[in-house]
N, C-alpha and C positions, 0 to 999 in steps of 0.2 A: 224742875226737870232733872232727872238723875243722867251723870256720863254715861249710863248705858243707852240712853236715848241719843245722845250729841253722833254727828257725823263730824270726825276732825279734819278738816281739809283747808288746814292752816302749817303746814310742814314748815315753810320758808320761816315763819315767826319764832317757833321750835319745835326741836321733834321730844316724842316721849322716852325715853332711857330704854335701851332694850335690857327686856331681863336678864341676859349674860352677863351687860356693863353691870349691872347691880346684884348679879352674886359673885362676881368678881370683886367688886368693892366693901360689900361689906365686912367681912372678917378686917379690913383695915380702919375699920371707925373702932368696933368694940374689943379685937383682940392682938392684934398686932399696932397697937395704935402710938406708939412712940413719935416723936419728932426725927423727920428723915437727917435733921443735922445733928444728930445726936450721934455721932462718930466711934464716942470712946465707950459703948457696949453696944451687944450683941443686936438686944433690940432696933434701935436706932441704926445701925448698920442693915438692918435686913428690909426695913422700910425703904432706907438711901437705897440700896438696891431693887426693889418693886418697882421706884421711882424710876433709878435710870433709863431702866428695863422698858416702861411707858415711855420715857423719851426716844428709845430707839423706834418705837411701835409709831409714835406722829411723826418722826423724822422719815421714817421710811413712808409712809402715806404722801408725804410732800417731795420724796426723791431728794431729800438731805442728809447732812452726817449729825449723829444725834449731837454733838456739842456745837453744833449753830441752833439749837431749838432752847428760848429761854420762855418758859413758864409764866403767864398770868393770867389776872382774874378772869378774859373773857378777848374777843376780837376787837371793843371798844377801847380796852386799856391796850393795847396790841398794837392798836393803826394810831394812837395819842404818844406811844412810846418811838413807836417807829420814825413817825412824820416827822415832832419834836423834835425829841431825841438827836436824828439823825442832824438836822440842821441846826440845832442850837450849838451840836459839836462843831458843827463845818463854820460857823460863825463864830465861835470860840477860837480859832483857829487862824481866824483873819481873813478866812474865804471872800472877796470881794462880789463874788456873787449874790445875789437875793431872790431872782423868783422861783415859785414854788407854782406847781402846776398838777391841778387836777380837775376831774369833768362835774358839770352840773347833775350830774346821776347818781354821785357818790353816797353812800352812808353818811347819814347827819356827822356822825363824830370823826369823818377825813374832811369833810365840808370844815366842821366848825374848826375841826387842828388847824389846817391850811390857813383859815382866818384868822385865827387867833394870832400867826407868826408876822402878820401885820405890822401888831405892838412892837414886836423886834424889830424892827427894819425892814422886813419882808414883804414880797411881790406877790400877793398871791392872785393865781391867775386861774379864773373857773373857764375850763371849755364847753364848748357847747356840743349836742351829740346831734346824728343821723335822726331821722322820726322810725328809723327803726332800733334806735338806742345806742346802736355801734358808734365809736369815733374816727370821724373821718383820719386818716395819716397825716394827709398833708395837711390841716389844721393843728396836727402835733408837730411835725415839722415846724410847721412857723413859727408856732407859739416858742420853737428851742430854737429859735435862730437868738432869742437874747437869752447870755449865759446861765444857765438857773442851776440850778441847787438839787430838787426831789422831784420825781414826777409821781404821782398816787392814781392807780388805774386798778379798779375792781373787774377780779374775772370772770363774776356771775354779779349780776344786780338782784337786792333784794326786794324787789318789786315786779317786776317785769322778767326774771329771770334770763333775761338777755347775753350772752357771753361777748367776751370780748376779745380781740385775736393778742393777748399777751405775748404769744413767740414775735407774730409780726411789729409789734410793737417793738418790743424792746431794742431793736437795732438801730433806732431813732433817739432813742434815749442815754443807749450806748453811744453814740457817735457825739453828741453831747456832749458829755462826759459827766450828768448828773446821775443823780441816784433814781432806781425805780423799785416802787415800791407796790403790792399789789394788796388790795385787801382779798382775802380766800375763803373769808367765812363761809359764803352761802357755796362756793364750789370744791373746796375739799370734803372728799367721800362720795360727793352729786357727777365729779367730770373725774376723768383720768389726770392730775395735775403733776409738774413737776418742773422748781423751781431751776435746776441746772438747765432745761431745753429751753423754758422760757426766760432764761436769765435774769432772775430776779436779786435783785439785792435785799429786801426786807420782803416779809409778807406776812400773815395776822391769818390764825384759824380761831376757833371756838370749837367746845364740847358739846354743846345741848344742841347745834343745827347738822351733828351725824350722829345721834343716837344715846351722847354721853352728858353726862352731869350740867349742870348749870352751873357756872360761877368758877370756870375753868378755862385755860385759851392758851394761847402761843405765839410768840414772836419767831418767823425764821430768822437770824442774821446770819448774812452770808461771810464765810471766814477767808474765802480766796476768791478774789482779792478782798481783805477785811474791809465789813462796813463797822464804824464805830461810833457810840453813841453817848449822849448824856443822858443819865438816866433822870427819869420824872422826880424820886423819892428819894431821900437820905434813909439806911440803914443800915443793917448789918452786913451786908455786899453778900447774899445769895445771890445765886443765878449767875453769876462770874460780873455781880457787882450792878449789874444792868435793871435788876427787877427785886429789890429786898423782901425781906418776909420769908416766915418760916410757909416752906411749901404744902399746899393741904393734899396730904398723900392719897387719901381715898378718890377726893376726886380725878385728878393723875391719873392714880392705876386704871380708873372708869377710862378717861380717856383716852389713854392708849387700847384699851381694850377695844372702845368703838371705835380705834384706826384699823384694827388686825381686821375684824370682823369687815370695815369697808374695802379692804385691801383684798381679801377673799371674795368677799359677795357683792362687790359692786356691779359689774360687767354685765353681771344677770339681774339685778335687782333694777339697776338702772333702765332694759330692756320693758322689763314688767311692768312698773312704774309709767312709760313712756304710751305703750299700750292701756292702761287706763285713764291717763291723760288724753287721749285720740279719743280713747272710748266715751268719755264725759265731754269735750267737742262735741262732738258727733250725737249726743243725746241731746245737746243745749242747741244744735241750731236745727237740729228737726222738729222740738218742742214748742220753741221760744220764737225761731227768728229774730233778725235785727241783732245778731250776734257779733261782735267786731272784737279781733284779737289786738292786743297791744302789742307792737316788734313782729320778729320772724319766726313765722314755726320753728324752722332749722336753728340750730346756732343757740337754742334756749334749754336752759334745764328741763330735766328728762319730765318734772313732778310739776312744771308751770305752767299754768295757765290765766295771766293777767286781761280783763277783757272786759267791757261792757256792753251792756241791756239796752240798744235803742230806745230813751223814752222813758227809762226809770232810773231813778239817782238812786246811788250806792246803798247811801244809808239809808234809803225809806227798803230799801231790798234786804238791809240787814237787819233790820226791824221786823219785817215781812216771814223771817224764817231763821227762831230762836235755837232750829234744834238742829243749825247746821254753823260750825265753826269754821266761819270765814274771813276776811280783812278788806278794807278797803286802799290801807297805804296811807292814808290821812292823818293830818297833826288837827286833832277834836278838843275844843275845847266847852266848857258850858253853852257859849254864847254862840258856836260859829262853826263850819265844818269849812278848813283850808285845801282847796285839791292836792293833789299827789303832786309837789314838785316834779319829779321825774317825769309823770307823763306830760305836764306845762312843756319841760324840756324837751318833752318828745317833736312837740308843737300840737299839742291838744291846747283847746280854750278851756277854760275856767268849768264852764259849764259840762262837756263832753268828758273832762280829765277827772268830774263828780262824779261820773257814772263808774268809773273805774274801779272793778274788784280782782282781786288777788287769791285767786283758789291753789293751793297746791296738795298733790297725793303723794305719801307716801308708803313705808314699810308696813306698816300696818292698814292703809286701804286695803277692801277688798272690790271684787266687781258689783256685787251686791251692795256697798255702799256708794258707790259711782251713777248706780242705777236709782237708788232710793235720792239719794242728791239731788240728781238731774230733775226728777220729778217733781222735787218739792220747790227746785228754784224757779221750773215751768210754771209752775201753777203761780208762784207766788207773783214772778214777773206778767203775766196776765193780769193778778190782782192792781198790782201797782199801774200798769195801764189804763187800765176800765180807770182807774181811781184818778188817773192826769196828774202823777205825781213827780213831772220834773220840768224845768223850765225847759222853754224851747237853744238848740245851738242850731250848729251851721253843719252838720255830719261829717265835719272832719276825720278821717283814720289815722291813725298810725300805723303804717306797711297791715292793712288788717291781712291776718293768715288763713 
């Protein structure tokens, strides 16, 4: 099956590079290709400068000043440097506090950070969420009545696209007096974000889930009042010592380019987007029935639609229809298919949180692919029915929308 036939409707996993981020980038592989730290000529100075010039372009997306933005490979090395970082300083430090608190929803790599600071001393504390994903306050309150350290609260989920009210948050966190940190991958360029309103003291984007390069991302660090950090890596002290390594300029420039372009065209895109999201509901429960959404319509990215097929497990559905790129959320391995954590969390069973798939639209859907989709997911979940291809549950919902 050639990509001209695939429907991609897997946005949240990645998006594809818009062609402006990639004729903006090129001339910086093949002809301006010097090392940005390359100071003492001309070349190398001109690069440092394209770079900067990106880093105004993601600080301004996030409502920062560009020297709190430090440069790495991606939002995983991002929310590892952040979390880390942040408290191995404060414990270097003689900080007597130790817990670390963040929700059973998170990104594997703030899950696994948080656990890992165990070995150090550390408390770490997973909360539990709403079954519409959201976290209740006053279970964030409690959990800060003993003194901690960092709190890690993502403002879009990468599954369920669920938002979460970060400004409300943070005044709980604030009052504390720990640190909060937000992961921002799946919601910088998708929502209106901005870390001064929501008070954020660290936060983690990536390039390739708004349109730019792969193998690119960003740490905000907030400079007033300073958050300070241990860095992961010994090297050459780029990035003001926090992130070493000679910076990879092409990708940069890409990604500043896909902040300008979301910074102009979000408001609208996001609107469009939203409307085909409604539009492909709306063909799935008229076709299909037995449609059940995961979380709250409202409150969710404009391009998500997490949700399952009364009666058909995920993977015999993704089996079912080769020529449409979709997700289920799952950690698959040869032997075994694990549910979606997060919806477990939501308070799905094992068996209903199987059925769980993860569709997202975005810049490049059109309605005609929305339409051809819908169709072939009808038909296919009819197949899987006739065919009695899922163990029986108990019909539990999650807030179905």
């Amino acid at each position: 099956m050639s990509g001209t036939d695939l429907i991609y409707l897997d946005y949240q996993a990645t998006t594809p590079c818009d062609p402006r981020v990639m004729a903006e980038m090129l001339p910086w592989f093949t002809q301006s290709f010097a090392n940005p730290h390359s100071l003492d000529h001309a070349a190398g100075r001109a690069v440092h400068e394209a770079v900067e010039h990106a880093r105004a372009e993601v600080a301004a997306l996030l409502g920062a000043e560009a020297r709190e933005i430090v440069f790495t490979s991606g939002a995983t090395e991002a929310n590892n440097l952040a979390i880390k970082g942040a408290v191995r300083h404060l414990l270097a430090r003689g900080d007597a506090r130790r817990r670390v608190i963040t929700l059973a929803t998170e990104h594997k790599c703030v899950l696994e950070s948080v656990r890992d600071l165990a070995s150090e001393g550390c408390e770490p504390v997973i909360l539990p969420v709403r079954p519409d994903g959201t976290l209740d306050p006053d279970v964030l309150a409690r959990a800060l009545d003993v003194p901690t350290l960092l709190v890690s609260i993502m403002a879009a989920n990468n599954e369920t696209g669920v938002l979460q009210d970060i400004a409300a948050l943070a005044p709980l966190v604030r009052r504390a007096g720990a640190l909060l940190h937000s992961d921002l991958a799946q919601a910088a360029g998708k929502v209106d974000v901005d870390v001064r309103a929501w008070d954020l003291d660290l936060a983690s984007v990536s390039a390739h889930k708004l349109y730019g390069p792969k193998g690119v991302g960003a740490l905000f660090v907030r400079r007033r009042p300073r958050v300070r950090l241990a860095p992961l890596f010994s090297g050459g002290g780029q990035e003001r010592g926090l992130r070493s390594g000679t910076l990879p300029a092409p990708l940069i420039i890409g990604f500043g380019a896909a902040c300008r372009i979301a910074r102009a065209e979000g408001a609208a895109e996001r609107a469009r987007i939203a409307g085909l999201r409604d539009r492909m509901l709306a063909a799935l429960r008229a076709g299909c029935g037995g449609v059940q959404v995961h979380g709250r319509m409202e409150g969710r990215l404009a391009g998500n639609l997490n949700l399952r097929f009364a009666g058909v497990r995920a993977m015999d559905l993704l089996a079912a229809v080769p020529q449409l790129c979709l997700s289920t959320g799952s950690a698959c391995s040869s032997a075994d298919v694990v549910p979606s954590y997060v919806l477990t969390a939501m308070g799905l069973d094992g068996a209903a949180a199987a059925e769980g798939l993860r569709l997202a639209v975005g810049r490049y859907t059109s309605p005609a692919d929305v339409e051809r989709a819908a169709a072939i997911l009808c038909q296919a979940v009819a197949r899987c029915r006739a065919q009695g291809s899922v163990s029986p549950h108990d019909g539990q919902t999650a807030q179905a929308g």
